[in-house]
Backbone as a ProteinNet text record, in pm:
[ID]
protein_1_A
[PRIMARY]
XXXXXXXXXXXXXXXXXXXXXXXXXXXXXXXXXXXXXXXXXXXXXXXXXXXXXXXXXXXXXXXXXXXXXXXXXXXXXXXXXXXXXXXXXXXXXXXXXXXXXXXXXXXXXXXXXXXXXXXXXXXXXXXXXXXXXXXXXXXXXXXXX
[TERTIARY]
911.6	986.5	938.7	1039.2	1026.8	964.2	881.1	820.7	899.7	953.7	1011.9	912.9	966.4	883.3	786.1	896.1	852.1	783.3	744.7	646.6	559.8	471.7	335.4	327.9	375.7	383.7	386.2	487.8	517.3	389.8	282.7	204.6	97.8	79.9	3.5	39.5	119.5	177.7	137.3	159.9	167.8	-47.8	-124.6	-261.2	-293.7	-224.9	-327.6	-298.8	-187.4	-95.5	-204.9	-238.2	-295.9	-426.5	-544.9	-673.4	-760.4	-705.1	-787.2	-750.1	-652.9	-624.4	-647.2	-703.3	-767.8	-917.3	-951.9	-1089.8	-1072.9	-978.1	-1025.1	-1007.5	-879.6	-871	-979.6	-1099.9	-1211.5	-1333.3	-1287.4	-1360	-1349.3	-1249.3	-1231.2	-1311.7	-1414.7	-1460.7	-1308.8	-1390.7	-1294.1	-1291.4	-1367	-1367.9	-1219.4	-1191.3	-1121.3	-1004.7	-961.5	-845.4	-801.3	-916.6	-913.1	-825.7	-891.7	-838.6	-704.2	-690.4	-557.6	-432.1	-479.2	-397.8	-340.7	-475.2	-470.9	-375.8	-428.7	-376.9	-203.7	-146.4	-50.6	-38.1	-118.6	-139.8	-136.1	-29.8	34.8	61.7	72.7	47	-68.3	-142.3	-293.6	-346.8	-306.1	-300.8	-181.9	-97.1	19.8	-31.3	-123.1	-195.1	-338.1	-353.6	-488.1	-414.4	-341.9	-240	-209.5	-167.8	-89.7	-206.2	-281	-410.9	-478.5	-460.3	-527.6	-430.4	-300.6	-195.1	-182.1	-237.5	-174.6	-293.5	-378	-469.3	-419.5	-339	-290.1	-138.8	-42	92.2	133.4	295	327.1	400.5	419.4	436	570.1	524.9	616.4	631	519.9	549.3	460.8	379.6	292.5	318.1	354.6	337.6	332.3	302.7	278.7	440.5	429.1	539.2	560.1	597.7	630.1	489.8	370.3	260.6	181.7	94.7	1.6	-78.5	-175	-260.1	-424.8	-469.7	-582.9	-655	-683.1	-715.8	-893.7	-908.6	-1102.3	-1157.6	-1248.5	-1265.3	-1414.6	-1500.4	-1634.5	-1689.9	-1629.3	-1690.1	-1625.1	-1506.5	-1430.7	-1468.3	-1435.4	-1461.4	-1301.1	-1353.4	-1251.3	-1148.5	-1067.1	-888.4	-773.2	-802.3	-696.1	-541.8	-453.2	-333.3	-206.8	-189.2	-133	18.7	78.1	283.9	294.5	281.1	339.6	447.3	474.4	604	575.4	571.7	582.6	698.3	741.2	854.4	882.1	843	902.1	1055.5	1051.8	1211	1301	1355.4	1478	1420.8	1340	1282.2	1217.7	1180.9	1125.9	1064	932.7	823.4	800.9	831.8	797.3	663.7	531.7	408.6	311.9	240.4	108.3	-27.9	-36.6	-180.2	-311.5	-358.1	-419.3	-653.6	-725.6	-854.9	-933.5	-1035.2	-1157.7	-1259.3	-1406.2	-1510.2	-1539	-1517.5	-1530	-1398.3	-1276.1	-1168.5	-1044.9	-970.4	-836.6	-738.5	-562	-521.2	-362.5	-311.5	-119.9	-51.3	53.3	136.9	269.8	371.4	534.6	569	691.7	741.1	890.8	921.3	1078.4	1084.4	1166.9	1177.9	1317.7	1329.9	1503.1	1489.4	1624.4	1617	1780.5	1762.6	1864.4	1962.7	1938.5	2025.6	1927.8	1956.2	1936.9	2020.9	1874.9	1944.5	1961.6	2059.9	2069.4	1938.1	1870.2	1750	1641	1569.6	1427.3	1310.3	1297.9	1175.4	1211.4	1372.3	1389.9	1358.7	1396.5	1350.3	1197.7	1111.9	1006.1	931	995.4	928.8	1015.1	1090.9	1173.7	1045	1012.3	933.8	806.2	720.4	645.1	598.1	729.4	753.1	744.8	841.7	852.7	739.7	661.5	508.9	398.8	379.1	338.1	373.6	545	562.3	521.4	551.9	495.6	360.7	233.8	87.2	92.9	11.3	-32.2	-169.3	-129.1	-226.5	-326	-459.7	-572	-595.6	-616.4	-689.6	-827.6	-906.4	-1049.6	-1031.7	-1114.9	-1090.5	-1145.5	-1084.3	-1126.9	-1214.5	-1329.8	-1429.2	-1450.2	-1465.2	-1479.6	-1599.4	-1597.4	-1719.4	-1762.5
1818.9	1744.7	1786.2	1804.1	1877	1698.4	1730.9	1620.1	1572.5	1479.7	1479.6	1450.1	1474.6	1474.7	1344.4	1274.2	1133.3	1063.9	1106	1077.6	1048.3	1121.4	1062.1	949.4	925.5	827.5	673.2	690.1	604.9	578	673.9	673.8	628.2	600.8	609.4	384.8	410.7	234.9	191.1	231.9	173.5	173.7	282.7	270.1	174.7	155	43.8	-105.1	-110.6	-242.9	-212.3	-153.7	-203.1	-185	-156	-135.8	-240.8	-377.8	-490	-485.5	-447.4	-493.6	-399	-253.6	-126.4	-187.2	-206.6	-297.3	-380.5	-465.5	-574.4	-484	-350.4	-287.4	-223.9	-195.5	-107.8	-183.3	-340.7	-434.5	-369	-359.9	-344.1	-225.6	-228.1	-56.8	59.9	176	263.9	295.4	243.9	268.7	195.7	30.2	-13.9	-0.1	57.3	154.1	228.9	284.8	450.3	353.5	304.3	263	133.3	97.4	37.4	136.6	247.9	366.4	450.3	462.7	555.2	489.3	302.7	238.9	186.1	256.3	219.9	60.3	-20.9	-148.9	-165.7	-186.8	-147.2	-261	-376.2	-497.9	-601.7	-512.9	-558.2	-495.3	-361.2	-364.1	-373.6	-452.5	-505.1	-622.3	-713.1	-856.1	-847.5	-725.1	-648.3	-651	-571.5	-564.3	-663.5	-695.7	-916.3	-982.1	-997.9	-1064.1	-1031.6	-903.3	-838.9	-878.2	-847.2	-820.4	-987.7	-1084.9	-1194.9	-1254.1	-1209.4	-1253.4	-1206.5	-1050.1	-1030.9	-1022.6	-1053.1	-1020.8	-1134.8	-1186.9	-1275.8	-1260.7	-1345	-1279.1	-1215.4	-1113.8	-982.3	-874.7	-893	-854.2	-691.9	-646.2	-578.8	-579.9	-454.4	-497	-337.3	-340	-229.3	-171.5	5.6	23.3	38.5	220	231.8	277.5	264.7	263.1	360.4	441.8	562.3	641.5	671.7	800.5	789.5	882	900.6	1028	1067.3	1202.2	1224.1	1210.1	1248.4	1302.2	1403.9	1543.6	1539.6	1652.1	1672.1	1685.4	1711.1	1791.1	1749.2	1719.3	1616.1	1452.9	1414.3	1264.1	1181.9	1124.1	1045.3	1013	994	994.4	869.1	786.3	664.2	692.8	723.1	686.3	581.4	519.4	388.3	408.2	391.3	397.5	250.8	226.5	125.4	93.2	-52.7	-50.8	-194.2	-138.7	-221.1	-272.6	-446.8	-455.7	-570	-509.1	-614.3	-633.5	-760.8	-808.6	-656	-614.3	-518.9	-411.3	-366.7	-189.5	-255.4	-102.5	-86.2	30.3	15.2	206.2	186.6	290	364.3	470.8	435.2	533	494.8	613.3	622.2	639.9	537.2	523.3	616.7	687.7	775.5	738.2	682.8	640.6	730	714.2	856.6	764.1	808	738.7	692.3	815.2	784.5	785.7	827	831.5	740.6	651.9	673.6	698.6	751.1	823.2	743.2	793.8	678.9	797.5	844.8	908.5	874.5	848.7	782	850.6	754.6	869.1	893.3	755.3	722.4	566.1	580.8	498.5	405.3	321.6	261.3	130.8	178.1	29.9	-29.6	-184.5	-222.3	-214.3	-195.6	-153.6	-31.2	83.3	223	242.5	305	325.4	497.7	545.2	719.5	752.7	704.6	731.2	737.1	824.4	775	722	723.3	642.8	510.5	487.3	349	286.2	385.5	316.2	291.5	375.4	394.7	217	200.7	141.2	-13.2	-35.3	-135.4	-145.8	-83.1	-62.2	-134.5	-54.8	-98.4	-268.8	-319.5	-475.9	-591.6	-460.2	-586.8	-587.5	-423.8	-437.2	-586.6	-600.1	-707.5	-860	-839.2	-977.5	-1056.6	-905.9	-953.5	-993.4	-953.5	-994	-1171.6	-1191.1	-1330.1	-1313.5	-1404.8	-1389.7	-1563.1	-1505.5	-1648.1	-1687.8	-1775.2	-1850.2	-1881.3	-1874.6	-1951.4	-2140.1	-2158.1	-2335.2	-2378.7	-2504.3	-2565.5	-2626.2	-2665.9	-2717.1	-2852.7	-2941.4	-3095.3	-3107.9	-3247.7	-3321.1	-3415.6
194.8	96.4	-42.6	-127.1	-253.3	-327.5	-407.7	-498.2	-637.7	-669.4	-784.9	-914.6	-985.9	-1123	-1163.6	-1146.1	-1139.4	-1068.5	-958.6	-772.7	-871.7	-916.7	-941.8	-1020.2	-1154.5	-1182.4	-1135.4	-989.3	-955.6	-868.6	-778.4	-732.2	-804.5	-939.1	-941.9	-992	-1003.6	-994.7	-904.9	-743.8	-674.5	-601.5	-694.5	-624.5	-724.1	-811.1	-889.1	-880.7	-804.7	-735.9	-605.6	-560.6	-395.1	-421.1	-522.2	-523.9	-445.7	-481.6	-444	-280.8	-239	-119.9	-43.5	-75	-35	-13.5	-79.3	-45.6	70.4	47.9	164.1	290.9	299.7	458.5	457.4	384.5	447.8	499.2	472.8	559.9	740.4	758.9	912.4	911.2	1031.9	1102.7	1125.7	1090.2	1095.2	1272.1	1323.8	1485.7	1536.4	1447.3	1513.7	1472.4	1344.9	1322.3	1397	1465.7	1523.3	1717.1	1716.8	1873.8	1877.7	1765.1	1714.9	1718.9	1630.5	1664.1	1781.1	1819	1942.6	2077.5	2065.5	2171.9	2155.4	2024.7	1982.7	2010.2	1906.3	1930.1	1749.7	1705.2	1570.1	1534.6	1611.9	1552.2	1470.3	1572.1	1525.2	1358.2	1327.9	1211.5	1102.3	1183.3	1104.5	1030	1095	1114.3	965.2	987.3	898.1	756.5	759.7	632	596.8	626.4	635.6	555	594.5	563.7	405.1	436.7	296.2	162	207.4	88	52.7	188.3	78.4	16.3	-31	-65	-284.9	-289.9	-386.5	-407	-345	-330.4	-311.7	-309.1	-262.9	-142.6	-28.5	95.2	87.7	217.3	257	126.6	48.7	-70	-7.9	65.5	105.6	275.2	358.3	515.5	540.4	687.1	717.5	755	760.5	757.3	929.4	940.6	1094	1190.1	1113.2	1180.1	1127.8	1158.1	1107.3	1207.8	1111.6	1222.8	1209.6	1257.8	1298	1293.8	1241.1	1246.8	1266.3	1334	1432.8	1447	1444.2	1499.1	1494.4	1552.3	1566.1	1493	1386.9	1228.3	1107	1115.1	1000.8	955.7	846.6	839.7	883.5	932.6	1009.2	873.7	908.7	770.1	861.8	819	843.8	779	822.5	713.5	777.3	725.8	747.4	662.1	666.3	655.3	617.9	427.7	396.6	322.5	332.7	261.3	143.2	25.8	-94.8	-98.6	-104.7	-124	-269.6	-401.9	-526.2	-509.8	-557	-575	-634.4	-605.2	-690.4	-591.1	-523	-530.4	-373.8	-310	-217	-175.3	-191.4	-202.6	-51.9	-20.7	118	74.5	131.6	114.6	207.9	167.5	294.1	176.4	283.3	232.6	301	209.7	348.8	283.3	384.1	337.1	471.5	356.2	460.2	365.4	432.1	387.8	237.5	156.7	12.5	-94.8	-35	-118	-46.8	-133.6	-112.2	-153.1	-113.5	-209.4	-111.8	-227.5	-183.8	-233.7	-162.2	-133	-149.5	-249.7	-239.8	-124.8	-29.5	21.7	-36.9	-55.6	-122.2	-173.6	-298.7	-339.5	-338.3	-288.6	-303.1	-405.6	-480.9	-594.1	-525.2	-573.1	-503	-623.2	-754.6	-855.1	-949.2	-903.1	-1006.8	-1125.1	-1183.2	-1291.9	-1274.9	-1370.9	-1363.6	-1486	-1576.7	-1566	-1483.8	-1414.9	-1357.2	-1388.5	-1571.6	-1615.4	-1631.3	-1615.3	-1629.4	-1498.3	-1439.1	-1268.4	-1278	-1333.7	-1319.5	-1372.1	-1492.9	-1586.1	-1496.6	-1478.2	-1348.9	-1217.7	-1131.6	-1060.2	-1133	-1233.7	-1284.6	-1322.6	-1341.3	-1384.6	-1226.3	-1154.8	-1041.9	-949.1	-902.2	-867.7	-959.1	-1119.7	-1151.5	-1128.4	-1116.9	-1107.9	-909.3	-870.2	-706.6	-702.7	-795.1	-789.7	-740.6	-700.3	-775.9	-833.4	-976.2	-1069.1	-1004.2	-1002.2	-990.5	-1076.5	-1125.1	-1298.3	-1246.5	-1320.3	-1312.9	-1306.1	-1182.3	-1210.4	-1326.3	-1331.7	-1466.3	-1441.1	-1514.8	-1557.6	-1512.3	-1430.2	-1445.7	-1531.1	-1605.1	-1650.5	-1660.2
[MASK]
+++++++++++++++++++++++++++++++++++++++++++++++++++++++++++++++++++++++++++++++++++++++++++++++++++++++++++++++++++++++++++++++++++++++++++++++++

């Protein structure tokens, strides 16, 4: 697939929309990724995802997509990549999330708006708005005295 100009940008929207919740999936052992996968038992880290995203998203706002991989080997570091689907009100990012011991990195795969514009930075900058408004923002409690 040819990359459009605009991919990264949008990639790079969407790693800074999932940072916090990249953290919470590296809570799980990468062992039990690895046999979630393998056992095509795709619910179980449907449930993982679930968990994480609502801790920053509002629900269904973050889910897993059509499942992921595993990649293992004798001499490689193990590489999780997981098929998600961002869904803000208006837009819907199709990407993979792909995590190995010390890096992770998000991949667009496609983007659908439910109203496009024939600009792409307007899409871009559209995207941009409805990724924030999906957050939920925490406040610090208030103070009793």
């Amino acid at each position: 697939m040819i990359k459009q100009p605009h991919a990264s940008s949008r990639e790079i929207i969407v790693a800074n929309a999932i940072k916090e919740v990249v953290g919470e999936l590296r809570l799980v052992d990468v062992a039990d990724y690895i046999a979630f996968i393998r056992l095509e038992q795709f619910g179980c880290i449907s449930d993982i995802v679930d968990s994480a995203a609502e801790l920053f998203f509002v629900p269904g706002a973050l889910k897993l997509g059509h499942g992921g991989e595993a990649y293992v080997g004798w001499i490689e570091t193990p590489r999780i990549e997981l098929d998600l689907e961002l869904r803000p009100a208006g837009a819907t990012v199709y990407f993979t999330l792909s995590l190995t011991a010390l890096h992770a990195s998000v991949e667009v795969n496609y983007v659908a708006f439910d109203r496009p514009e024939a600009d792409p930075e307007l899409n871009t900058a559209f995207l941009a708005d409805a990724v924030e408004r999906a957050r939920i923002r925490r406040t610090a409690p208030v103070a009793q005295g």
